[in-house]
C-alpha positions as CSV (number, residue, x, y, z in Angstrom):
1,X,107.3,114.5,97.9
2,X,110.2,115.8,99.6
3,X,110.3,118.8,101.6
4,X,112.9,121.8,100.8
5,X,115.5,119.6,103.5
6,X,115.1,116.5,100.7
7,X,113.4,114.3,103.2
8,X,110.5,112.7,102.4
9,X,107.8,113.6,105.4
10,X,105.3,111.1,107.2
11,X,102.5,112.5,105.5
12,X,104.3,112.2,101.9
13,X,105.0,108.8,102.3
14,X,101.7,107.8,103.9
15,X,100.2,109.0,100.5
16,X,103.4,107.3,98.2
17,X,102.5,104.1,100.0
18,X,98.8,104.3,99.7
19,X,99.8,104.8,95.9
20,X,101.8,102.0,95.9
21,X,98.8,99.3,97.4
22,X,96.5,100.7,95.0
23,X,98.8,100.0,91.9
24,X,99.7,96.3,92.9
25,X,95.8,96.0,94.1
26,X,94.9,96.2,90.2
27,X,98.4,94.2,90.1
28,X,97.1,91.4,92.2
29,X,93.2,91.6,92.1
30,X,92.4,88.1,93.9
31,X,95.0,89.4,96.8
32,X,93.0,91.0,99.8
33,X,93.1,94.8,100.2
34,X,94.2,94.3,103.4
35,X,97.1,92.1,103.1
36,X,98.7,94.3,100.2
37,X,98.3,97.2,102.2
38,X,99.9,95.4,105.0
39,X,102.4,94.0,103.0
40,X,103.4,97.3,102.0
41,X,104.0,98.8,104.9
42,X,105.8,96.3,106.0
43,X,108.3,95.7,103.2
44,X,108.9,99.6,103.5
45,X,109.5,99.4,107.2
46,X,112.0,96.2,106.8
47,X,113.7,98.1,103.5
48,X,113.9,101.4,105.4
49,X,115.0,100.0,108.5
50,X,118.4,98.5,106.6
51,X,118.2,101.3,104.4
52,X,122.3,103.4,104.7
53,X,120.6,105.6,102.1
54,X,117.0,106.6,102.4
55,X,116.5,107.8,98.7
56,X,115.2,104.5,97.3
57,X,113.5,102.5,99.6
58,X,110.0,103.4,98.3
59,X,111.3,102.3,94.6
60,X,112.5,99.1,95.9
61,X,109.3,98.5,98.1
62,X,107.4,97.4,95.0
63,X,109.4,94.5,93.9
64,X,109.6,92.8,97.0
65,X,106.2,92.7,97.6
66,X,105.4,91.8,93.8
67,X,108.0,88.8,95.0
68,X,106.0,88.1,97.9
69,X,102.5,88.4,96.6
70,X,103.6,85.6,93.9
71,X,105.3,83.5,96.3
72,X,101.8,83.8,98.5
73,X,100.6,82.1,94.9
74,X,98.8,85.4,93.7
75,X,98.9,85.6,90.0
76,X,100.3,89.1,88.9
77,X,97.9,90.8,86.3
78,X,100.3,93.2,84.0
79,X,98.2,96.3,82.9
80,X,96.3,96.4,79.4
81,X,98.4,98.7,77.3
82,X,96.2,101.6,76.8
């Protein structure tokens, strides 16, 4: 959530990121809490620290860490269609 200068504050993203380990935690359920959530956070921090444009770091966080959590041989489990 963005406040009314368009910037995304700490406590917004804190929550967005949160949102993002517990998706690819039902993604990846033999992959540790721990290391997704620390996975996240640090993919975010490498993205947004390169980052020229802030707008869609958070989008590309998710993909990189998908990419690592398979290359750490964690089997990605799509969601049932519901």
């Amino acid at each position: 959530m963005t406040g009314h200068d368009g910037v995304a504050h700490l406590g917004d993203i804190d929550t967005a990121l949160r949102r993002e380990a517990d998706i690819l935690s039902e993604r990846f359920p033999d992959a540790p809490r721990a290391e997704v959530d620390a996975l996240v956070h640090e993919v975010y921090a490498e993205l947004l620290r390169d980052a020229e444009v802030e707008t869609h770091v958070l989008s590309l966080t998710r993909p990189r860490v998908i990419e690592q959590l398979r290359e750490r041989g964690y089997d990605l489990h799509e969601p049932e269609a519901g």
